[in-house]
C-alpha positions in Angstrom: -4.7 -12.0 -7.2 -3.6 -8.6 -5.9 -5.9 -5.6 -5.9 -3.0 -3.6 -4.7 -1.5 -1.0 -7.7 1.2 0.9 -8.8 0.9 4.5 -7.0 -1.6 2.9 -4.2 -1.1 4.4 -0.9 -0.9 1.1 1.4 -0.2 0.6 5.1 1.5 -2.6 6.6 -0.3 -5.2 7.9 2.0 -6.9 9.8 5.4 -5.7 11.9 8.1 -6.9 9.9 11.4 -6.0 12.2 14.4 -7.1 10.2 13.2 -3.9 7.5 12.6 -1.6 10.7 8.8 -1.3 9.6 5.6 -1.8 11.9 2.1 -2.6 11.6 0.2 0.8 10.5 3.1 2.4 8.8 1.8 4.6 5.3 3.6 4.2 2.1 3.1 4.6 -1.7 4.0 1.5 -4.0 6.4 2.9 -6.9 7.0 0.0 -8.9 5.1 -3.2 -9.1 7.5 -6.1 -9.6 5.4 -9.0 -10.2 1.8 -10.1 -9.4 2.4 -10.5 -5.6 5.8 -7.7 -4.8 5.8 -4.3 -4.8 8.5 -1.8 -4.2 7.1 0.6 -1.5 7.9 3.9 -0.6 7.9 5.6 3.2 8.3 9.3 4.0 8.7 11.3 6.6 6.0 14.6 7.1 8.4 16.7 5.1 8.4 14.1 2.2 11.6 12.9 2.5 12.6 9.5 1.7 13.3 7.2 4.8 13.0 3.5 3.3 12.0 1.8 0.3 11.5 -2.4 0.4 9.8 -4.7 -1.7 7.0 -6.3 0.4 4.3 -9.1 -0.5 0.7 -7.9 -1.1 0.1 -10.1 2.0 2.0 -8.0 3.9 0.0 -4.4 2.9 -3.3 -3.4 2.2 -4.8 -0.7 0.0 -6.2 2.1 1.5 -8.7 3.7 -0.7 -11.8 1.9 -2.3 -11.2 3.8 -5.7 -14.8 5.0 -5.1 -16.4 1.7 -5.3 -19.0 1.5 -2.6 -20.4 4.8 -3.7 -20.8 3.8 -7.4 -22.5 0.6 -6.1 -24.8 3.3 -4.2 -25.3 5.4 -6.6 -26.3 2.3 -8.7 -29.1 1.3 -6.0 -30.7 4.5 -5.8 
């Protein structure tokens, strides 16, 4: 199951060339469209628009914790 959500900022994991996108590239998912796709948004620095696709969860990864490893820190203290 996907931990990836709707508004997540995600990068790409892997170069996928036929959508112009490589490995590293930062987007925000806008819609998710079933447990494993997601339409995801790029920008450029002046936030404009410069591609949207709908990629696999296997194909991003989250990047933010939502806080996780310092509640379980906070918890252990």
């Amino acid at each position: 199951m996907s931990q990836i959500k709707l508004l997540d900022t995600v990068a790409v994991v892997v170069d996928i060339p036929h959508l112009g996108l490589t490995a590293g590239e930062v987007g925000a998912v806008v819609e998710e469209l079933g447990r494993d796709a997601f339409e995801v948004e790029f920008v450029d620095p002046d936030g404009t628009t410069y591609a949207t696709h709908t990629l696999r969860a296997s194909q991003l990864m989250a990047l933010h914790t939502r806080g996780e490893a310092l509640k379980l820190r906070a918890g252990a203290a």
